[in-house]
N, C-alpha and C positions, 0 to 999 in steps of 0.2 A: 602648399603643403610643406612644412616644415618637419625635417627630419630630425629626428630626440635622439641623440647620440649617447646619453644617456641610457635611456633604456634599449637599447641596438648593444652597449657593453654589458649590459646585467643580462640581457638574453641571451646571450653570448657564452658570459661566462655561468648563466644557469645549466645551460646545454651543455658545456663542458664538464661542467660538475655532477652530470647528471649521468653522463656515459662515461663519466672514471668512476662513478659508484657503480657502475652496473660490469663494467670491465672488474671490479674490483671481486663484483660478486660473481662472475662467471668462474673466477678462477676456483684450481683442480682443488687445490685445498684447503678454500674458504669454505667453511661451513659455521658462519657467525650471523645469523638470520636477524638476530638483535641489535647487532651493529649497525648491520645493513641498514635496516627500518630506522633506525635510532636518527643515524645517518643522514638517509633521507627528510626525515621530519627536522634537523635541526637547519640543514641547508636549505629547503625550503622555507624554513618559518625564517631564517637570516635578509631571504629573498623579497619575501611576504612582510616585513620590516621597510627594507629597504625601499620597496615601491610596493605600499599597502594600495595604490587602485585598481590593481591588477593582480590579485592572488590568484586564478585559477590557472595562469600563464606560467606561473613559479611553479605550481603543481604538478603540471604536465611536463613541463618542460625539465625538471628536476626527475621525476618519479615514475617517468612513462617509459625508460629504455630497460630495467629491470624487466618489468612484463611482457616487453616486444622483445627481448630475447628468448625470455622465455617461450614463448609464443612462436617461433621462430623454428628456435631447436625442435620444443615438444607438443606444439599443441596445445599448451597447457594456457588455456583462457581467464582460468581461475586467478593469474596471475596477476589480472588485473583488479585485482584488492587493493594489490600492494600501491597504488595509484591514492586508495586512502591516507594513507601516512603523509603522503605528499599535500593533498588538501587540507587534510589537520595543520598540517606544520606552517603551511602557507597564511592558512587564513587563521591561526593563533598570530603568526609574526606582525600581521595587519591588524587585528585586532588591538596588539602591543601600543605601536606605532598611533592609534584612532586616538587612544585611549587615553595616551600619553599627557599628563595633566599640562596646562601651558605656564609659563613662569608671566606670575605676578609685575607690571607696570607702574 
């Protein structure tokens, strides 16, 4: 078994990017719900680019600490929508990346 150090830095830094957006959005006097989302869908879909065979990994891993906060604090289950934005962004960015026409030989 060979280990992909590659994708061990993009999980990495997905996770990270994933819990300073949710840090971002816990704070007292954020109240930018479009940002947020916008956010999340763009750094995912970056992720979902970068390594299109694995978009639902970008999704969670990017969009899943938003709702488990929330979920934390209040109970609030519903929160886990917000987990949509994430698979949009992801699997638009793979999609990008499929799609990508190849240059001419």
């Amino acid at each position: 078994m060979r280990l992909d150090y590659k994708f061990i830095s993009y999980l990495v830094l997905s996770l990270v990017a994933g819990v300073v957006i949710a840090w971002m959005d816990s704070r007292p006097g954020w109240d930018n719900t479009g940002i947020t989302a916008g956010t999340i869908v763009l750094v995912s879909a970056l992720f979902g680019y970068l390594w299109p065979s694995r978009p639902w990994i970008w999704a969670l891993t990017v969009s899943l600490w938003v709702p488990l906060h929330a979920i934390i604090l209040s109970g609030d289950f519903k929160m886990l929508l917000v987990t949509l934005f994430g698979f949009a962004g992801s699997y638009l960015g793979a999609a990008v990346k499929n799609n990508k026409p190849s240059s001419p030989n």
